[in-house]
ChimeraX commands (.cxc) that place a marker at each C-alpha (Angstrom):
marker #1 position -45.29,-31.59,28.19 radius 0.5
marker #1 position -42.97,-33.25,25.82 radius 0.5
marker #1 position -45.39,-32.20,22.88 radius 0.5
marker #1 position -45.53,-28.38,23.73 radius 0.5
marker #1 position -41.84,-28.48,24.07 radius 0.5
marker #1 position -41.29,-30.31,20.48 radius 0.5
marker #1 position -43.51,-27.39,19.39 radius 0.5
marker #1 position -42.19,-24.75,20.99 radius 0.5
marker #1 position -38.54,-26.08,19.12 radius 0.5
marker #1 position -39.61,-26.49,16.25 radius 0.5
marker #1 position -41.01,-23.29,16.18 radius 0.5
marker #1 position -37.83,-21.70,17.13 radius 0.5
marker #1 position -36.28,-23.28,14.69 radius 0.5
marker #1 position -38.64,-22.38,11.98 radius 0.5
marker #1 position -38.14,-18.91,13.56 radius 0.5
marker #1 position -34.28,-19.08,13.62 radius 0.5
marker #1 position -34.06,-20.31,9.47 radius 0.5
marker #1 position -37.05,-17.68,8.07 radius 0.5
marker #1 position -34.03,-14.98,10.13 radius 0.5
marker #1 position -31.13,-16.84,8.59 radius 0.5
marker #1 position -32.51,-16.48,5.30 radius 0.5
marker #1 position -33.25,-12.98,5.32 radius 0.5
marker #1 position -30.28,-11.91,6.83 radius 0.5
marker #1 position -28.12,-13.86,3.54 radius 0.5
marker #1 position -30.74,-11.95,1.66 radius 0.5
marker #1 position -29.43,-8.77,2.73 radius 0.5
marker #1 position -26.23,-9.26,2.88 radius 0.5
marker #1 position -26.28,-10.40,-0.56 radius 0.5
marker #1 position -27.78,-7.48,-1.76 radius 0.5
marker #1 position -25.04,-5.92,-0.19 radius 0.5
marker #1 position -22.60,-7.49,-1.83 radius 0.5
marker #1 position -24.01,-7.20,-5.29 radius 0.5
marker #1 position -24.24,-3.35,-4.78 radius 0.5
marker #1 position -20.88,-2.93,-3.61 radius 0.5
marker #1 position -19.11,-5.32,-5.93 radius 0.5
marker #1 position -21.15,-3.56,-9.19 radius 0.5
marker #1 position -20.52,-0.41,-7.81 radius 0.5
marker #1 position -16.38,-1.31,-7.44 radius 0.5
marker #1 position -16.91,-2.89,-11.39 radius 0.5
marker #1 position -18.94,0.20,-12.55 radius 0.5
marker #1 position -15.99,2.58,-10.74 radius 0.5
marker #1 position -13.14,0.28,-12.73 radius 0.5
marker #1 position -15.08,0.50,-15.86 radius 0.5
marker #1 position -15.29,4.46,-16.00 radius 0.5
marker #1 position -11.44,5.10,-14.56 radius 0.5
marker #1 position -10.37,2.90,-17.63 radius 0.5
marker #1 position -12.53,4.73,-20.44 radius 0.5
marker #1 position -11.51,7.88,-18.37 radius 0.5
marker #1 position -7.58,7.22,-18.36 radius 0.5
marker #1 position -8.14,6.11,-22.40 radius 0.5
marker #1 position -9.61,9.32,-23.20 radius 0.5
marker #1 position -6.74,11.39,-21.42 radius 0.5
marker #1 position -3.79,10.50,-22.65 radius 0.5
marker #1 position -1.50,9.17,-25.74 radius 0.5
marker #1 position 0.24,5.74,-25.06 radius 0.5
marker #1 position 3.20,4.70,-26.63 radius 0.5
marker #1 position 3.55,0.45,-27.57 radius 0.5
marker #1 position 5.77,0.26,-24.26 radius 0.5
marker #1 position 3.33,1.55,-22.26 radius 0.5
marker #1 position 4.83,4.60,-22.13 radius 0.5
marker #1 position 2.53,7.99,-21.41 radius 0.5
marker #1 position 3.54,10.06,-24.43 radius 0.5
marker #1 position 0.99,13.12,-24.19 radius 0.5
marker #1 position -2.37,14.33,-22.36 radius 0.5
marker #1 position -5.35,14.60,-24.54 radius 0.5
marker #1 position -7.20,17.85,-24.11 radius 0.5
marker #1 position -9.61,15.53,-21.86 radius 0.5
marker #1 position -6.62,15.17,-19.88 radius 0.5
marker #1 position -5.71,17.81,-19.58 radius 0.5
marker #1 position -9.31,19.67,-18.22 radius 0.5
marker #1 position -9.88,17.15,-15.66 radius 0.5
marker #1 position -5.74,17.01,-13.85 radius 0.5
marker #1 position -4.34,20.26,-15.06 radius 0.5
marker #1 position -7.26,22.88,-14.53 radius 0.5
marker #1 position -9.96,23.76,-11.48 radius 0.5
marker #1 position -12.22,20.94,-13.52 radius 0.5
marker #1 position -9.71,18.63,-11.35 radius 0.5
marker #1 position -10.83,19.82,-7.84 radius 0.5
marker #1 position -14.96,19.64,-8.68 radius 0.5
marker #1 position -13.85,16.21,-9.63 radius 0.5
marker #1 position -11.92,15.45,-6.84 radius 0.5
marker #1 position -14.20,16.79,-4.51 radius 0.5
marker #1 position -17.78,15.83,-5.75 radius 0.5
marker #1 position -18.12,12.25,-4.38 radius 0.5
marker #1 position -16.90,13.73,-0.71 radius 0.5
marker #1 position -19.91,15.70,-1.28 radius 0.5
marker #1 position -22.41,12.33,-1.91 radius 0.5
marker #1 position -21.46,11.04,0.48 radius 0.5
marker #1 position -22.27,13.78,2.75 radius 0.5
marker #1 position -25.59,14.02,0.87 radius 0.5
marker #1 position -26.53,10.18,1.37 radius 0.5
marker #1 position -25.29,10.41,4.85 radius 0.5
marker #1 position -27.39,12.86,6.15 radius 0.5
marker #1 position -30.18,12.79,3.48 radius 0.5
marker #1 position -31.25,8.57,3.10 radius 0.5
marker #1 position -33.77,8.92,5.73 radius 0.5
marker #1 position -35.41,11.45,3.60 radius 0.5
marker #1 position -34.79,9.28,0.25 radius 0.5
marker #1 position -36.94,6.63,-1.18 radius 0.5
marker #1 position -34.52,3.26,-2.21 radius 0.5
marker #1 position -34.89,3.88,-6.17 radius 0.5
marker #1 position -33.70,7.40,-5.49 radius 0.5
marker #1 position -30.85,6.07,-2.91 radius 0.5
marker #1 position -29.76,3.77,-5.69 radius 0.5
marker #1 position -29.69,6.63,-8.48 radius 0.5
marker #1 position -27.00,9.04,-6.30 radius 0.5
marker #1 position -24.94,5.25,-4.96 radius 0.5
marker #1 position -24.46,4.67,-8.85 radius 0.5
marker #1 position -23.66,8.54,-9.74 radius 0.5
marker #1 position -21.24,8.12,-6.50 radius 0.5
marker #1 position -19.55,5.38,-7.85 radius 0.5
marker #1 position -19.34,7.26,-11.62 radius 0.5
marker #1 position -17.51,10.00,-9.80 radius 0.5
marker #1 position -15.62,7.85,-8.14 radius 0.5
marker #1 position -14.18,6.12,-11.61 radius 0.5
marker #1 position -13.26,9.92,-12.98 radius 0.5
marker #1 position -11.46,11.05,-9.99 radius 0.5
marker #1 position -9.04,7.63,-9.60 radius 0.5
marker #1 position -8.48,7.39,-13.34 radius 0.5
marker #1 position -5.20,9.34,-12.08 radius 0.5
marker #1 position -4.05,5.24,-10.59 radius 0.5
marker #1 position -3.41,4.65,-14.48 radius 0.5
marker #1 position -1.93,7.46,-15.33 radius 0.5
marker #1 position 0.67,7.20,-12.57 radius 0.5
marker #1 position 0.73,3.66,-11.78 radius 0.5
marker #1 position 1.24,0.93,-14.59 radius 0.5
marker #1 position -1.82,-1.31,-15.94 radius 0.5
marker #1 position -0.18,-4.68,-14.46 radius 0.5
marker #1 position 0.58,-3.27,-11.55 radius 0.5
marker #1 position -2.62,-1.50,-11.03 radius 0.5
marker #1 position -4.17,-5.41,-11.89 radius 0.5
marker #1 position -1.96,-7.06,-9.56 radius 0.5
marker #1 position -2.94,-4.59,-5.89 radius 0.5
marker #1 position -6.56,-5.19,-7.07 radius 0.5
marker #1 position -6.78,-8.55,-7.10 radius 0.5
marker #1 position -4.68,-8.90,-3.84 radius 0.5
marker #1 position -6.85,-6.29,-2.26 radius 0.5
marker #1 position -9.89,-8.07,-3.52 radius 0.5
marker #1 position -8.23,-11.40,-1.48 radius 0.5
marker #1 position -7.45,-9.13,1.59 radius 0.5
marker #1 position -11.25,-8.23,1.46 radius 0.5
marker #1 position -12.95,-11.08,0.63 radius 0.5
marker #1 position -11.08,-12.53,4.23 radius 0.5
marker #1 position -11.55,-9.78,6.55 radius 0.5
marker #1 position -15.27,-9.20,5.33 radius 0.5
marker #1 position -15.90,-13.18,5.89 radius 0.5
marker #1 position -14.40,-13.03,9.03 radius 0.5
marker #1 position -16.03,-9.64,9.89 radius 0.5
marker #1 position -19.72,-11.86,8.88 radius 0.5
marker #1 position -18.83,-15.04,10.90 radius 0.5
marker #1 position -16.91,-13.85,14.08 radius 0.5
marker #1 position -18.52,-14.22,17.30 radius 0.5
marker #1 position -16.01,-11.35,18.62 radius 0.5
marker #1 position -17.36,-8.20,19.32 radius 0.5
marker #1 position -15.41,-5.77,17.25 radius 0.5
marker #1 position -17.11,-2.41,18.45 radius 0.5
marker #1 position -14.06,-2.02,20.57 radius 0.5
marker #1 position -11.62,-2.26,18.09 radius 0.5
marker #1 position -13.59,-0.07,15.59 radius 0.5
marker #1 position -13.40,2.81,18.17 radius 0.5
marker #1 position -9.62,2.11,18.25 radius 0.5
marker #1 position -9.60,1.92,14.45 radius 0.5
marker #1 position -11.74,5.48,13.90 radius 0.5
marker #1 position -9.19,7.28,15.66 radius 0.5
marker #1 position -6.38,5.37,13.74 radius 0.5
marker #1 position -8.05,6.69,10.63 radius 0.5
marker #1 position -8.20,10.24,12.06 radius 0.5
marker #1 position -4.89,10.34,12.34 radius 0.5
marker #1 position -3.40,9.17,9.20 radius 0.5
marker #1 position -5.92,11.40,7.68 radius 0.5
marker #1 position -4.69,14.05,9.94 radius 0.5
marker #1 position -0.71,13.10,8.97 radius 0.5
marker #1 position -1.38,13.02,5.20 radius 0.5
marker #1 position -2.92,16.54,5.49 radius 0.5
marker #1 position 0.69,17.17,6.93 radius 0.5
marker #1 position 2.56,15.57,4.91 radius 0.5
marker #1 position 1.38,17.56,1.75 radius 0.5
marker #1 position 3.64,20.51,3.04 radius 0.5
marker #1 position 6.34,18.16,4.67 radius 0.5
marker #1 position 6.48,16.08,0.90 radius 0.5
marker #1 position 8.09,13.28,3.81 radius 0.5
marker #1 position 9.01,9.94,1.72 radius 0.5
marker #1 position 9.40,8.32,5.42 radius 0.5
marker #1 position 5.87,9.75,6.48 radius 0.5
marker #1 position 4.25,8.91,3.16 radius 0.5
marker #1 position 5.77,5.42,3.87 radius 0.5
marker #1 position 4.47,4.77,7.13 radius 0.5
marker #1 position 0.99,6.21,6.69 radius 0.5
marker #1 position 0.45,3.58,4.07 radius 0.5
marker #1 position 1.29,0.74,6.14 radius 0.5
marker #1 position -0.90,1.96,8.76 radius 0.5
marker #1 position -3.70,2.44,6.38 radius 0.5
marker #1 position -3.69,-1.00,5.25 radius 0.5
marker #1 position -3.60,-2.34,8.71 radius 0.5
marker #1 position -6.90,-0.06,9.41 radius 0.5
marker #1 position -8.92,-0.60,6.40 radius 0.5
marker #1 position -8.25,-4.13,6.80 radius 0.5
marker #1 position -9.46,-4.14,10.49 radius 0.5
marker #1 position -12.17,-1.59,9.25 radius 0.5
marker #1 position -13.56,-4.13,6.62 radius 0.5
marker #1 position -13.76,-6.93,9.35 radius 0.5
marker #1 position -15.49,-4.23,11.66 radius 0.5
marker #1 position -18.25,-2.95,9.05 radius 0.5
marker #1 position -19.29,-6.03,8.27 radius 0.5
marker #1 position -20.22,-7.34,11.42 radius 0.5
marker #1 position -21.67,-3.79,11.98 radius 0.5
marker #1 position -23.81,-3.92,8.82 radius 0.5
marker #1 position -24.96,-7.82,9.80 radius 0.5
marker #1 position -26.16,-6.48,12.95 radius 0.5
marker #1 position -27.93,-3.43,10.94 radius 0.5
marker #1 position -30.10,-6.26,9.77 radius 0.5
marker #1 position -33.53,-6.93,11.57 radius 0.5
marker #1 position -36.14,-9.30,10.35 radius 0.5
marker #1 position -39.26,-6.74,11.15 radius 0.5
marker #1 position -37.71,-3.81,8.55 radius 0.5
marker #1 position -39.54,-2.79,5.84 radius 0.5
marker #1 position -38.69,-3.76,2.44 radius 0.5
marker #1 position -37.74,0.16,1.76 radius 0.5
marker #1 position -35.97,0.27,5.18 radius 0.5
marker #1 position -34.08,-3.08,4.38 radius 0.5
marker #1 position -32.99,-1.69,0.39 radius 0.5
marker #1 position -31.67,1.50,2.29 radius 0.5
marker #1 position -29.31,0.27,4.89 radius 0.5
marker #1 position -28.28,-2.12,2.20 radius 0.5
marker #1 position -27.37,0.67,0.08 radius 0.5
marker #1 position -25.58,2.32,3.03 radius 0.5
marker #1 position -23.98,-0.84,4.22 radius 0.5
marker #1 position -22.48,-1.18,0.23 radius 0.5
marker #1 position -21.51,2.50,0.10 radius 0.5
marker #1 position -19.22,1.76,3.50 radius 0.5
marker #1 position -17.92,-1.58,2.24 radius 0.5
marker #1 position -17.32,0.13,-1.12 radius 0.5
marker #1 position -15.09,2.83,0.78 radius 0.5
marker #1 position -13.29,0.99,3.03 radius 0.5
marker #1 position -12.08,-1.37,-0.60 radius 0.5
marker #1 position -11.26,1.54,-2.51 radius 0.5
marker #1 position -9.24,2.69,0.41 radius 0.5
marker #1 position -7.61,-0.41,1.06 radius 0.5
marker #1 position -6.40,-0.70,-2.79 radius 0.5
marker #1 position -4.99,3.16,-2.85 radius 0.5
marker #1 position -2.70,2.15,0.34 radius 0.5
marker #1 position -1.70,-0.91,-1.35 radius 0.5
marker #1 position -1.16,0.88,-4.65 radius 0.5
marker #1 position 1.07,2.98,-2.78 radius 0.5
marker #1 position 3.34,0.51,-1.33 radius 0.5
marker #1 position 3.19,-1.95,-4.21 radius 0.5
marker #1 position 1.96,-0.10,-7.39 radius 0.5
marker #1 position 5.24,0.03,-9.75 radius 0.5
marker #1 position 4.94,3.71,-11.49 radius 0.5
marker #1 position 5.43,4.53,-15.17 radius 0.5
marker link #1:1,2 radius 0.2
marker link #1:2,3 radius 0.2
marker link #1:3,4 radius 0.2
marker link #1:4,5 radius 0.2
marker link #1:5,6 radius 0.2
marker link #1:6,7 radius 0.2
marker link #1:7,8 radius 0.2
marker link #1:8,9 radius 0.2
marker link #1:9,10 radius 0.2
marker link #1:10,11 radius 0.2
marker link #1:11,12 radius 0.2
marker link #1:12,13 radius 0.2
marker link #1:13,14 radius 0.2
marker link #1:14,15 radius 0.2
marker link #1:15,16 radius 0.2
marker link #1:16,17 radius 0.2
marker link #1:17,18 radius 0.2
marker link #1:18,19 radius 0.2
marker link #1:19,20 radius 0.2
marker link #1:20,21 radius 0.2
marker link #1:21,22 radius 0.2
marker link #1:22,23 radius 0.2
marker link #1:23,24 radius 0.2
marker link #1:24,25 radius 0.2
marker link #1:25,26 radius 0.2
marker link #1:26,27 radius 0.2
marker link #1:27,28 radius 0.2
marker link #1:28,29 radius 0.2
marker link #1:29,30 radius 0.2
marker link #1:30,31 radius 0.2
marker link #1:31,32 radius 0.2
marker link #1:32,33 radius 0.2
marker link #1:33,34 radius 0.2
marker link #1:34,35 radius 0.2
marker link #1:35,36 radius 0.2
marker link #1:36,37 radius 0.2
marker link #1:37,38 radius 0.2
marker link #1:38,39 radius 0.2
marker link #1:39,40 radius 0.2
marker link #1:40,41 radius 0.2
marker link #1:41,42 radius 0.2
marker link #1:42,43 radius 0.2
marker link #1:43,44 radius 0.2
marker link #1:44,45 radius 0.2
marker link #1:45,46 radius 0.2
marker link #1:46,47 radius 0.2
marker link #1:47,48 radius 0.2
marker link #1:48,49 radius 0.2
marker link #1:49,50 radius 0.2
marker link #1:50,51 radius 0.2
marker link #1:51,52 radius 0.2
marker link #1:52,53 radius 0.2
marker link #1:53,54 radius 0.2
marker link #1:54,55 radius 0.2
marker link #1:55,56 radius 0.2
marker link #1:56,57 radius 0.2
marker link #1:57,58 radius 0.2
marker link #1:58,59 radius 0.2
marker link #1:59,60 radius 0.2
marker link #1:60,61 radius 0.2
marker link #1:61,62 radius 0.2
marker link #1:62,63 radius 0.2
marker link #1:63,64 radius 0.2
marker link #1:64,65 radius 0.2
marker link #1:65,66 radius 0.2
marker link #1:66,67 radius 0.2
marker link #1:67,68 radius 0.2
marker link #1:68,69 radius 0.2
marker link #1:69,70 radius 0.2
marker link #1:70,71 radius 0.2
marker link #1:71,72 radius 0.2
marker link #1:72,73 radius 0.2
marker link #1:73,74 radius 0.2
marker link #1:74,75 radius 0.2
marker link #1:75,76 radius 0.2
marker link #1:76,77 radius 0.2
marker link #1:77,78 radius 0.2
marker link #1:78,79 radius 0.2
marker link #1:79,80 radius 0.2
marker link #1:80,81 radius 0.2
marker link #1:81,82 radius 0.2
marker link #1:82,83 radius 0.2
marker link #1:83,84 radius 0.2
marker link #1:84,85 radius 0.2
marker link #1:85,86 radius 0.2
marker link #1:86,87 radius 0.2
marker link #1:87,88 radius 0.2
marker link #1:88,89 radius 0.2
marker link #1:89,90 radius 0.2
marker link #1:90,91 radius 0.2
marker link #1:91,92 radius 0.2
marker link #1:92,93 radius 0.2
marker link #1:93,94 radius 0.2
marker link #1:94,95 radius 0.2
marker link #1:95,96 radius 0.2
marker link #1:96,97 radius 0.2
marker link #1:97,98 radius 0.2
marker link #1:98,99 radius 0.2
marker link #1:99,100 radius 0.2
marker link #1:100,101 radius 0.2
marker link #1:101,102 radius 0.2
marker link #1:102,103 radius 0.2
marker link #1:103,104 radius 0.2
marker link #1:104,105 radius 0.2
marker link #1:105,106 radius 0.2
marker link #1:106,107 radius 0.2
marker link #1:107,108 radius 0.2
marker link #1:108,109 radius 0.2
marker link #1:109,110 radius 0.2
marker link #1:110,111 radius 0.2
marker link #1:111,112 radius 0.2
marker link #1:112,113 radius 0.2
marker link #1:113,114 radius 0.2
marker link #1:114,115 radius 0.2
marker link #1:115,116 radius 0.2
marker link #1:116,117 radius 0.2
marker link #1:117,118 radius 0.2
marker link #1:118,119 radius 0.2
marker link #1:119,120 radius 0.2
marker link #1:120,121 radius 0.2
marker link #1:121,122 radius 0.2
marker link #1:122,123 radius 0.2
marker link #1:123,124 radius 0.2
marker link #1:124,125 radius 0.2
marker link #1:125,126 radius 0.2
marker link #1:126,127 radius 0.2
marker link #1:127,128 radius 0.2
marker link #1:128,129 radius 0.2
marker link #1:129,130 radius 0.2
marker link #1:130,131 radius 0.2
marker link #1:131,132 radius 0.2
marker link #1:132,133 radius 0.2
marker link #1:133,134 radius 0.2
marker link #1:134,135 radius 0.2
marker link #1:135,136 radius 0.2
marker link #1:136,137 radius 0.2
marker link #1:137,138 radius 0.2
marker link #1:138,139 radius 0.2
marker link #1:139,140 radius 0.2
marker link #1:140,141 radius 0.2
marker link #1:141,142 radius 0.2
marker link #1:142,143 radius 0.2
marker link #1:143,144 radius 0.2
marker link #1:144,145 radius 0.2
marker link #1:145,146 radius 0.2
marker link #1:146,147 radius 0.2
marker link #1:147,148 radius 0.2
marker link #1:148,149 radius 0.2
marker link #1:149,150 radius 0.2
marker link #1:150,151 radius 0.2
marker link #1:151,152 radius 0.2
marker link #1:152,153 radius 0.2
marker link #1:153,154 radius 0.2
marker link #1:154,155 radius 0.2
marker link #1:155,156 radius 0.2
marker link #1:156,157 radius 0.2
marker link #1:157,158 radius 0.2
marker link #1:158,159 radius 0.2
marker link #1:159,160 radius 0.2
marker link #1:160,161 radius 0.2
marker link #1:161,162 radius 0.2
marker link #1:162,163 radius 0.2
marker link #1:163,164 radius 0.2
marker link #1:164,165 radius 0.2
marker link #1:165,166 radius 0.2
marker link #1:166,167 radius 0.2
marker link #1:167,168 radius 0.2
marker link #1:168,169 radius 0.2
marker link #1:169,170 radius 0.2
marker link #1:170,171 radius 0.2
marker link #1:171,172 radius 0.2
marker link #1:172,173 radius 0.2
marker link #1:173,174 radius 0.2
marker link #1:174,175 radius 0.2
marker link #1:175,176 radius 0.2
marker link #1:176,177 radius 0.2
marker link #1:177,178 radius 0.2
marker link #1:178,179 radius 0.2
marker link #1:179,180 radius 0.2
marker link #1:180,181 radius 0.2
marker link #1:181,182 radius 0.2
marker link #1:182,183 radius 0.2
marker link #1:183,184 radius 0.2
marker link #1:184,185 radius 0.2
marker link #1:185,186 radius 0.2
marker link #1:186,187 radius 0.2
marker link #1:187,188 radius 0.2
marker link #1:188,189 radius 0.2
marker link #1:189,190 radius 0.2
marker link #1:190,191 radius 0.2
marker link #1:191,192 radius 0.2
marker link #1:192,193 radius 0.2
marker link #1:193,194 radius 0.2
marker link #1:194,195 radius 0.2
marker link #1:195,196 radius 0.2
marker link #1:196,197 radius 0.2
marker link #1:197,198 radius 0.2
marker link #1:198,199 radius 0.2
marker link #1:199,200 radius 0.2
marker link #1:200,201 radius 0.2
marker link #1:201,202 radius 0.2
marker link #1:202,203 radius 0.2
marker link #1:203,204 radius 0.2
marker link #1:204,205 radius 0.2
marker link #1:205,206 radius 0.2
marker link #1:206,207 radius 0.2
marker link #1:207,208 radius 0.2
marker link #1:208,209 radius 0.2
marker link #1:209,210 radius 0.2
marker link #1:210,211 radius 0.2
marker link #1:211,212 radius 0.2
marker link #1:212,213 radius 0.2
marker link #1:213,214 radius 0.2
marker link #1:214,215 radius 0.2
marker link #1:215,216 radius 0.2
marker link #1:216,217 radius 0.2
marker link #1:217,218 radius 0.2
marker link #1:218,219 radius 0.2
marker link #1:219,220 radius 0.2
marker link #1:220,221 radius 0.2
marker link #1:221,222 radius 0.2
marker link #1:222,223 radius 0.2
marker link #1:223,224 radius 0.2
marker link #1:224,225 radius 0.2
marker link #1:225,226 radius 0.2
marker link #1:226,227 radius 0.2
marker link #1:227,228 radius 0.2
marker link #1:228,229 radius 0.2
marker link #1:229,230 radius 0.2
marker link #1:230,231 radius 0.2
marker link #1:231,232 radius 0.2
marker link #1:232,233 radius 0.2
marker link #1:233,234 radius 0.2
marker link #1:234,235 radius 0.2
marker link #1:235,236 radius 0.2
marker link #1:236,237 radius 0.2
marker link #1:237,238 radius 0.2
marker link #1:238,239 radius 0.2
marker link #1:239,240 radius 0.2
marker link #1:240,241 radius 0.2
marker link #1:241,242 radius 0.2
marker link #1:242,243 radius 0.2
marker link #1:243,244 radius 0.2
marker link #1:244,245 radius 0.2
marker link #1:245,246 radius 0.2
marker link #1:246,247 radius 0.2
marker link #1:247,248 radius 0.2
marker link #1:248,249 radius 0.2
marker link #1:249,250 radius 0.2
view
């Protein structure tokens, strides 16, 4: 008896690391997507922002290039704007039907988009500045994520409660366009740091528990894809309200 139930443990535990292993596997892969897709973003707002407009030795914007001036002062600005809003409709709806290689191609040209429509954060916002809200939102992320991974809370709760946050700030900064409220543009920052913080701890644990030990290697490289894509949002979202409440302007 004492045999079959040394086996039966050991076998459990054999069980329990071959899961372990491939769940840090997965997660890693997540990571590595989202974090080069967040470099690859940084990389092409920067070449963007260089290409758009004359600096003077103080920092000082002195002039738009014609560059510049397609992609903020003409329609070119809204296809921009508008084009990864589109992706991620596309991958949303449309990885099922998508083999990883080809998931991986439109997460990358995502991303690319991504880097030409925020290369406005330079132009508005000062380089240290800028520097300074990413690396504090990188800190704020790196925390809630690792909490979001090693929590045994269930957060499903407070992700309902923070989906309808979102839908309302989203809803209040489609009003405050017209209303041009300093007050309201104030407010809906803080509250948008205080969901995409909760938001990062919620995905996470959501993605972990995406992860199953019995997917396929294609069905594994997708909802790692998907998992980064999410993660990748909810940082870039987390840096613009922080930009907004800390970013010092030119």
């Amino acid at each position: 008896m004492d045999f079959n139930r040394q086996n039966i443990f050991q076998a459990t535990s054999a069980k329990t690391a071959v899961w372990d292993a491939g769940l840090r596997a997965y997660m890693l892969k997540v990571y590595n997507y989202m974090a080069t897709g967040v470099l690859l973003t940084g990389i092409i707002s920067l070449i963007s922002f260089k290409l758009s407009a004359d600096i003077s030795a103080s920092g000082q914007i002195i002039a738009l290039k014609p560059y510049g001036n397609a992609i903020f002062n003409s329609g070119l600005k809204w296809i921009i704007m508008l084009a990864p809003l589109a992706v991620i409709f596309y991958m949303s709806f449309g990885i099922n039907k998508m083999s990883t290689s080809r998931a991986q191609t439109v997460f990358w040209i995502f991303t690319i988009l991504m880097g030409l429509s925020l290369s406005w954060v330079l132009i508005v916002f000062t380089g240290v500045s800028v520097a300074r809200v990413f690396f504090i939102t990188s800190a704020t992320f790196g925390a809630m994520s690792i909490y979001g991974y090693t929590t045994k809370r269930d957060l499903t709760k407070l992700g309902s409660f923070l989906m309808m946050g979102l839908i309302g700030i989203i809803i209040a900064s489609l009003v405050n366009i017209f209303l041009k409220s300093t007050m309201m543009h104030f407010v809906i920052s803080i509250l948008g740091v205080l969901i995409f913080v909760g938001l990062t701890a919620y995905d996470t644990q959501k993605i972990k528990n995406m992860y199953s030990a019995s997917d396929t290697i294609e069905t594994s490289g997708k909802k790692a894809i998907m998992g980064a894509l999410t993660l990748y949002l909810d940082f870039i979202n987390l840096f613009i309200m922080l930009l907004r409440l800390f970013g010092q302007r030119r």
